[in-house]
N, C-alpha and C positions, 0 to 999 in steps of 0.2 A: 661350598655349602656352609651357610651361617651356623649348623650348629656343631660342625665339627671345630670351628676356630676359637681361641681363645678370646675372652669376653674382655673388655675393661671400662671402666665407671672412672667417672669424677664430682665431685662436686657439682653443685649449680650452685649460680649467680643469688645471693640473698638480695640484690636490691641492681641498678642498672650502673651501679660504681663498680661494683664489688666484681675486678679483674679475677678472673681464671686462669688468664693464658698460659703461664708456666704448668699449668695442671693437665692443660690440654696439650701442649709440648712431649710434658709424661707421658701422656696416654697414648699418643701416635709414637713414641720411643718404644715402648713397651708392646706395642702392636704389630710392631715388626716382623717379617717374616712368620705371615700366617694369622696377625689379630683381627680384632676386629674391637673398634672404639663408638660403644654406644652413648649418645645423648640421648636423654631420656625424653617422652612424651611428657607435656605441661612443665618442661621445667625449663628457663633459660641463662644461657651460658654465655658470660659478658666477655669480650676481647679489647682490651683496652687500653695496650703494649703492642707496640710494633716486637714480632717474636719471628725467630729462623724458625721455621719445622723442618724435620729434619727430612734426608731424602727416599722418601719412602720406598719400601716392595713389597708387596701381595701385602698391603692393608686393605681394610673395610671403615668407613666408616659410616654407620647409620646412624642418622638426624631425622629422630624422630619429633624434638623439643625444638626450640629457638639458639642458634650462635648470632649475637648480636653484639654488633662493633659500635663502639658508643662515639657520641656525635662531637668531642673536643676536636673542636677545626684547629685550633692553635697547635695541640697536641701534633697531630695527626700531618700539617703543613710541614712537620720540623722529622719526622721518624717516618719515612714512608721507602719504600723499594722503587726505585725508578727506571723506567726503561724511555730511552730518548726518542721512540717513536710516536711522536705527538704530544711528548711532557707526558706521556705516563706514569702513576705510581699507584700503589696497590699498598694495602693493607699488610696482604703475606701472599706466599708464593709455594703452590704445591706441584712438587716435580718427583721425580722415581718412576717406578714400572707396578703397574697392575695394581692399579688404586681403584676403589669402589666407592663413592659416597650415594647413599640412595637413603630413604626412608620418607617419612610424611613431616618430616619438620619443614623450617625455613631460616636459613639466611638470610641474615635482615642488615642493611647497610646503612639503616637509620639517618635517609639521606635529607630530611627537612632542612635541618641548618646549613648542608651545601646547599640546597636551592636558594636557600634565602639569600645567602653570601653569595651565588654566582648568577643571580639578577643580573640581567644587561651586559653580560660579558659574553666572551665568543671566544669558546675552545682552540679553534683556530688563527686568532690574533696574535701574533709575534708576539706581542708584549703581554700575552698575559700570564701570570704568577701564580692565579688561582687556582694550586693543583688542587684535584680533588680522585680521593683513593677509587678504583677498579675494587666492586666485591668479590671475585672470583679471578684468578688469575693463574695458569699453569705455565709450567719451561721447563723444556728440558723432561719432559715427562713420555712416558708410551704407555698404550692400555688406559687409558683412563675412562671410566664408567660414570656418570651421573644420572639418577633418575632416581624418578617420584617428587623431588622437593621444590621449595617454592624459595626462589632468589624475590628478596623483596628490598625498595628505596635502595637501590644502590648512587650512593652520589656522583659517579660516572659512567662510562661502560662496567654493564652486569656481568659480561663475562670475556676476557681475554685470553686467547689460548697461543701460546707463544714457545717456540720451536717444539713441539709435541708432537708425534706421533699417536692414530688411532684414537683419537677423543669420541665419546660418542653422549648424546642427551636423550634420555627418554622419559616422557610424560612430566615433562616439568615446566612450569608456571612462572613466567615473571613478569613482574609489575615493579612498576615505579608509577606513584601518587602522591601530588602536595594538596596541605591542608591551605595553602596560601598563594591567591590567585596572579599574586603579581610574580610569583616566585614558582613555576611550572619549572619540574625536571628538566632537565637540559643534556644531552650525549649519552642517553642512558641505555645506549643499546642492548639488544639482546643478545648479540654472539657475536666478537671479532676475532680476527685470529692474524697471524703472523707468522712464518714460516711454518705452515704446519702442514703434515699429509696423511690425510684421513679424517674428516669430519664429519659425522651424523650426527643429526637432529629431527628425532621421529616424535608423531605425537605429545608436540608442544606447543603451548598458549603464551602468548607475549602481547603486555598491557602495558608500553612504555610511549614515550614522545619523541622516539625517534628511530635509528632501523629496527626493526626486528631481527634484521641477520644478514650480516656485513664482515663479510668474508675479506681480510685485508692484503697485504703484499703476500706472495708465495707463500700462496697456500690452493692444495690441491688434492683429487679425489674427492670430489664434498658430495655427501646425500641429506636431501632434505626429503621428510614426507612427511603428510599430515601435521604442515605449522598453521597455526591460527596468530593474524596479528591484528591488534588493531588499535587506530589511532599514531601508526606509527610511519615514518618514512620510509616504508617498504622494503620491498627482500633487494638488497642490493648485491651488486660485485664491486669491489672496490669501496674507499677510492685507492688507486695504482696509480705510478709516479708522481708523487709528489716530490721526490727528492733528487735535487740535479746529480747527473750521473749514474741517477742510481736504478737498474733494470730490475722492475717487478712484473711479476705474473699470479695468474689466475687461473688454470685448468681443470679441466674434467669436472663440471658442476652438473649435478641432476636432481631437478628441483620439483619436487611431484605433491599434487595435492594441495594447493598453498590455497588460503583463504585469508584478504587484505581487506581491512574495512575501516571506514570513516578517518582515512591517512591523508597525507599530503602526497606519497607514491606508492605507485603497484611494484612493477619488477621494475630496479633500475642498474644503469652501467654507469660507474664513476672514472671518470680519469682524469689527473691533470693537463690545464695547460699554462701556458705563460714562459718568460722568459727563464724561471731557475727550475723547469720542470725537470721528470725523471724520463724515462722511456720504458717500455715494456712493452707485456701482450694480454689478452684473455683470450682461450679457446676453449671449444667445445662444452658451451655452457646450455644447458636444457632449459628450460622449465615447460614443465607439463599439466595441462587439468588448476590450470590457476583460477581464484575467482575474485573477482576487483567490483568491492561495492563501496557507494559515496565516498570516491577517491578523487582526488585534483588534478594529478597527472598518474593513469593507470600505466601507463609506461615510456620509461627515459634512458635515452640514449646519451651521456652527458659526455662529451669529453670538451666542457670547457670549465671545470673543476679547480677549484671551490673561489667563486666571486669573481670571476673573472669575465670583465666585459666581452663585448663582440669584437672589437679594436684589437686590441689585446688579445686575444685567440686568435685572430686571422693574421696577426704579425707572427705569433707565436704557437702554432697549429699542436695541441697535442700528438706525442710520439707512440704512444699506446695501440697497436693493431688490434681490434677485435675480430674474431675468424670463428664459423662453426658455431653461431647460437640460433639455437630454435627456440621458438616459442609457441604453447596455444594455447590460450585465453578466453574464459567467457567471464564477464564483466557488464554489472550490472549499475545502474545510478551513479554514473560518471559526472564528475565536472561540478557534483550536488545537484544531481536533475533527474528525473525520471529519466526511463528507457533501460535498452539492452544491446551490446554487442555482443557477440561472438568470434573469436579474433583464431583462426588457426594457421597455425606455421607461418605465422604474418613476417616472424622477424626471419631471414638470411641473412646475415650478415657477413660477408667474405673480402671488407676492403679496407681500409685506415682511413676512421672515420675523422673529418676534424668540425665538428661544429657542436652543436646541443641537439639534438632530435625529440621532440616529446608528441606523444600521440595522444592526442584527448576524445573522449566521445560527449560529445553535448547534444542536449534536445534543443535544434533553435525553433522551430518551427510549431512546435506545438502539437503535435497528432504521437505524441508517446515514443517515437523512434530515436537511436541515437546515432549520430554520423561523426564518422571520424575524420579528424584532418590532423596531419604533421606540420607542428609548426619546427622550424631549425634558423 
């Protein structure tokens, strides 16, 4: 209960230079075992040092005001936490047991000048250098609570949850938005994750350019219900194997209530293929009560991940077995066209898939109907 725990205050940010971090360092020290570290409403609080925090148990903290990480790319290219799964780095790293962050504030990753800067690049290109910091990242953490606040411009993935146990998101908001047309966010997802068991995410709005919630290698137990996305690459699984030798999985997903609009995908499956792929599996994945409006492909079967020709996957067929996903689907203005399907139980999927499957509904004819065809 917030009013039995001990309270603590910091400073705010007099101007968007004017670093806190060590202050806020203090406050999660001092919080320990039983506090509770409040940012205040209308005030904001600059991060502007790569800082350790330390490893927390039974904190709170409520963010009511702005934490906001300021935008030195030079800075930030040279002091960043890395994790070698896909050239990740982060900001900071919150790990411990029984952490709470809730309130009406927002995390702000002030991510304009990476769009600017990662113009015309591709996150997944060998050769690219252009890290850019994860706003929200945990390891090594259990228990962990977020809800109410609003994750904003984060200049790559919004939230990474990495070996953690029990993460849960409630009624929280994110967005990623550029003021400059040539320079549109890029990997700005809404939820990845990496060894983790226990994921929920109830009652949440995600306004980004690309998944909304993309559940990565080994992770499993996931509940989704009531997400709203939109404009984004759809609720994905995966991607899984990418890495040669290396066995990933996906299990027990139940995905309830989702609502996808004006995206490039509905519900998709990723997995590699090609010569240095990985192998793995996904099972028993649900999704239920979904609704797919002005979307391009409302659902995709991909196991010839990521750029990989048709030559090329059929030399080198993804190893990834998909087993045990249902689906059922009412999906509206597919393809950018009028019409309606209704799609139930459509997917069984019980064999090792190796191609691309995408299921589109377009109106070709004209009289308001939509018809579906698989293309693979």
């Amino acid at each position: 209960i917030e009013d039995d725990r001990r309270k603590i205050t910091i400073r705010a940010s007099e101007d968007d230079t004017d670093d806190i971090s060590a202050d806020f360092v203090w406050a999660l020290e001092q919080a320990q075992n039983g506090g509770l570290v409040h940012l205040e409403e209308g005030k904001t609080y600059i991060i502007g040092k790569k800082i350790d925090l330390p490893v927390l148990n039974d904190v709170y903290v409520k963010l009511d005001g702005t934490l906001k990480f300021t935008d030195d790319v030079a800075y930030w290219q040279s002091n960043y936490f890395y994790y070698p799964f896909q050239k990740s780095i982060t900001f900071m790293v919150w790990s411990g047991k029984d952490i709470r962050i809730y309130g009406k504030g927002t995390m702000d990753g002030n991510g304009q000048a990476w769009y600017n800067g990662f113009a015309g690049r591709e996150i997944l290109d060998s050769s690219n250098t252009y890290y850019r910091p994860i706003l929200f990242l945990t390891d090594n953490a259990t228990n962990v609570d977020v809800e109410g606040i609003t994750f904003l411009n984060s200049p790559c993935w919004t939230t990474f949850l990495v070996r953690t146990k029990d993460v849960s998101f409630d009624n929280v908001y994110i967005e990623a938005f550029s003021n400059n047309a040539s320079a549109l966010p890029k990997n700005t997802d809404g939820f990845d994750s990496l060894n983790v068991d226990g994921l929920t995410v109830t009652n949440t709005r995600v306004n980004v350019g690309d998944d909304c919630f993309s559940p990565k290698p080994n992770t499993t137990n996931i509940y989704v219900e009531n997400l709203w996305c939109n404009g984004t690459h759809g609720v994905s699984m995966g991607s899984i194997g990418q890495y040669p030798g290396v066995k990933d999985y996906i299990s027990n997903a139940y995905l309830k209530n989702i609502t996808l609009l004006n995206g490039q995908n509905g519900a998709r499956l990723k997995a590699w293929a090609g010569p240095t792929a990985g192998y793995g599996y996904m099972d028993n994945i649900t999704y239920e009560n979904v609704h797919i409006e002005n979307t391009d492909a409302p659902i995709v079967l991909d196991q010839c991940y990521f750029n990989i020709n048709e030559t090329t996957c059929a030399a080198y067929p993804s190893n990834v077995n998909i087993t045990n996903d249902r689906s059922d689907f009412c999906s509206e203005s597919q393809n950018r066209t009028d019409g309606r399907v209704c799609l139930h139980n459509i997917i069984e999927v019980n064999s090792l898939l190796r191609s691309r499957a995408v299921l589109h509904a377009r109106n070709t004819s004209g009289d308001g109907l939509s018809r579906c065809a698989v293309q693979s």
